[in-house]
C-alpha positions as CSV (number, residue, x, y, z in Angstrom):
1,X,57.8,81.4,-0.6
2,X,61.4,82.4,0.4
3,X,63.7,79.7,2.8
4,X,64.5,82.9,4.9
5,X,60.6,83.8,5.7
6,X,59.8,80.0,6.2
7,X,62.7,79.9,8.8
8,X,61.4,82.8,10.4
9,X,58.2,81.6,10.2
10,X,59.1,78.0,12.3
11,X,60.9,79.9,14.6
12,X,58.1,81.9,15.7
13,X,56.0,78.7,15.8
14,X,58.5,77.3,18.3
15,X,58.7,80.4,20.3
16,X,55.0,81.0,20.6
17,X,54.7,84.1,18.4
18,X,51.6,84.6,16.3
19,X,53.8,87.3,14.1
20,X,56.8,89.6,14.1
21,X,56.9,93.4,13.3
22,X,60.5,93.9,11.3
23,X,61.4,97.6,11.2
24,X,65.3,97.4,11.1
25,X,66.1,98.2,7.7
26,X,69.0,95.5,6.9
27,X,66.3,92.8,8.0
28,X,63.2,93.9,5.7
29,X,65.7,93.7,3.0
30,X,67.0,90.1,4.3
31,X,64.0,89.1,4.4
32,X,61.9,90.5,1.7
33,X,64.2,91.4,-1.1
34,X,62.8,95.2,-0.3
35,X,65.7,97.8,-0.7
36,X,63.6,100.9,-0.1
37,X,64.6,103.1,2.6
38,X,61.0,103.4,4.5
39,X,58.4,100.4,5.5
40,X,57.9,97.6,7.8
41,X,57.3,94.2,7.6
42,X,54.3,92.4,9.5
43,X,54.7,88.2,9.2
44,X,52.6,86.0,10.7
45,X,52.1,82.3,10.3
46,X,50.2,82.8,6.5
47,X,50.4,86.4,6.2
48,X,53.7,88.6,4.9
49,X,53.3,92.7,4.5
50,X,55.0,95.1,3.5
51,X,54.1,98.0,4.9
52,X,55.8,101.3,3.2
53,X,54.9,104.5,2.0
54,X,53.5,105.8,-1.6
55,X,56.8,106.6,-2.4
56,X,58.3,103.1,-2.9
57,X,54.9,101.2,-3.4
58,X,55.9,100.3,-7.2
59,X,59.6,99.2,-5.8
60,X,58.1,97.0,-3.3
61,X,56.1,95.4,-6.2
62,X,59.0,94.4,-7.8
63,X,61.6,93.4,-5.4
64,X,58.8,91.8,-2.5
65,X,56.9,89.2,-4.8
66,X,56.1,87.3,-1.9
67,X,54.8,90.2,0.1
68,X,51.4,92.1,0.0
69,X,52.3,95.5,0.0
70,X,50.2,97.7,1.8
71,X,50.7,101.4,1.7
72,X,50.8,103.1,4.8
73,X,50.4,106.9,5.3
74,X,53.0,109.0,8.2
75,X,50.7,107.9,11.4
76,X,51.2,104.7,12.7
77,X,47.8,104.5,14.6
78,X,45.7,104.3,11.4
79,X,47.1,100.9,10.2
80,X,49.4,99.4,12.8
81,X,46.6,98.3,15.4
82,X,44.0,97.3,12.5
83,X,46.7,94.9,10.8
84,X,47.5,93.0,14.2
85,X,43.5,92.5,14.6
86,X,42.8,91.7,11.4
87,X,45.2,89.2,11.5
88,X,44.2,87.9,15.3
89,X,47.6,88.0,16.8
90,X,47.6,87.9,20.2
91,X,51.6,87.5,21.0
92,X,53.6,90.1,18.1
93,X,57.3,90.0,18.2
94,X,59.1,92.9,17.8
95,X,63.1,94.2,17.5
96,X,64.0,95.5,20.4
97,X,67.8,96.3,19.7
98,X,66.1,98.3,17.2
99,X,62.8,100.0,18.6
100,X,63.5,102.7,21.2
101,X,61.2,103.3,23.6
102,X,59.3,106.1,22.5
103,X,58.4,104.1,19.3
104,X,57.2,101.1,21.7
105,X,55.2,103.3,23.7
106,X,53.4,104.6,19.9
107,X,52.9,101.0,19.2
108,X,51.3,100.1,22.4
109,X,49.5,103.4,22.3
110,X,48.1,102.4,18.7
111,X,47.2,98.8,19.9
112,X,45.3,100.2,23.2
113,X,43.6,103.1,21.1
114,X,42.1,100.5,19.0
115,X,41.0,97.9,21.6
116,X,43.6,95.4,20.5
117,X,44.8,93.2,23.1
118,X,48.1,92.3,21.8
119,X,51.3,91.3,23.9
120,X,54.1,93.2,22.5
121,X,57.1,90.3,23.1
122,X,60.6,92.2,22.8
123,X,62.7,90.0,20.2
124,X,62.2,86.7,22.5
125,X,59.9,84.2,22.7
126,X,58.9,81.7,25.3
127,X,61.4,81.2,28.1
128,X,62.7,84.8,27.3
129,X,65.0,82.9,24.7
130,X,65.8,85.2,22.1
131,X,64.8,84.4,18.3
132,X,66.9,82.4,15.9
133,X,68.0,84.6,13.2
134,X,66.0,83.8,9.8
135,X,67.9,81.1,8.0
136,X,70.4,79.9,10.3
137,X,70.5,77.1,13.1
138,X,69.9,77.4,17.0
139,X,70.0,81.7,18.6
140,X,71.8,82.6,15.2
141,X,75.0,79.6,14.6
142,X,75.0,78.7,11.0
143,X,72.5,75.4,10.6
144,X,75.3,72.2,11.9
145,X,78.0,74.6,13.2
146,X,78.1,74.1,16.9
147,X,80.0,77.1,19.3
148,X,84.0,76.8,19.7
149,X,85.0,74.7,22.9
150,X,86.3,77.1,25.6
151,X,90.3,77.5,24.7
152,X,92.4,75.5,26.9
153,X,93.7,77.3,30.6
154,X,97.5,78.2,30.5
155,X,99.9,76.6,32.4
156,X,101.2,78.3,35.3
157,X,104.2,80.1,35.5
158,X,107.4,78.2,36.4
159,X,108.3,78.9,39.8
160,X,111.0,81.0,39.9
């Protein structure tokens, strides 16, 4: 398993999250190795999917060893709310700088279609502290790099 999916994968333990739902495109391919322009990712504690389309299914073989690929047709309702019960996730993280909210209101649509009773948690976990970034330290500093002191005040003015 990749360092970067069992950071992500601690930081949801910490944070209360059974799994995450990736659909920015620049984090399934941080994540995954996955350079395709379509699919998802769905991570929980043992699971890792990668959710994309029959057009990049063989590409997704070869650059996301670690995933199981799963290949999803155009309607989110016929394999969104059966892969969050399947997998019993009860808390799913999602990113909300990057799902607008008329594709939160499909996934929760999907999930209550379905009888799921899942808690969609927007990018946070408990406290309403946001994530970690996968591999790197405390709310996205690099692991040992602490934030810059404040800079010092300026003097005041002479009198003149």
């Amino acid at each position: 398993m990749n360092n970067r999916l069992q950071h992500l994968r601690e930081a949801l333990a910490e944070n209360e999250i059974d799994g995450i739902f990736i659909s920015q495109a620049e984090n399934r391919s941080y994540l995954s190795g996955f350079h395709g322009s379509a699919g998802f990712l769905f991570i929980t504690e043992k699971t890792a999917i990668l959710a994309t389309d029959f057009r990049y299914t063989e590409q997704a073989v070869s650059q996301a060893p670690d995933f199981e690929i799963l290949r999803i047709g155009a309607g989110l309702g016929d394999w969104f709310a059966g892969m969050v019960s399947e997998h019993r996730v009860k808390r799913l993280g999602f990113e909300s700088s990057d799902v607008s909210y008329l594709f939160h209101s499909m996934l929760t649509s999907a999930l209550e279609k379905k009888s799921v009773d899942t808690e969609l948690v927007p990018g946070c976990g408990g406290g309403g502290k946001p994530l970690p970034r996968p591999g790197t330290g405390q709310r996205g500093r690099p692991p040992g790099r602490e934030p810059s002191p404040p800079a010092p005040a300026r003097p005041p003015p002479p009198p003149a």
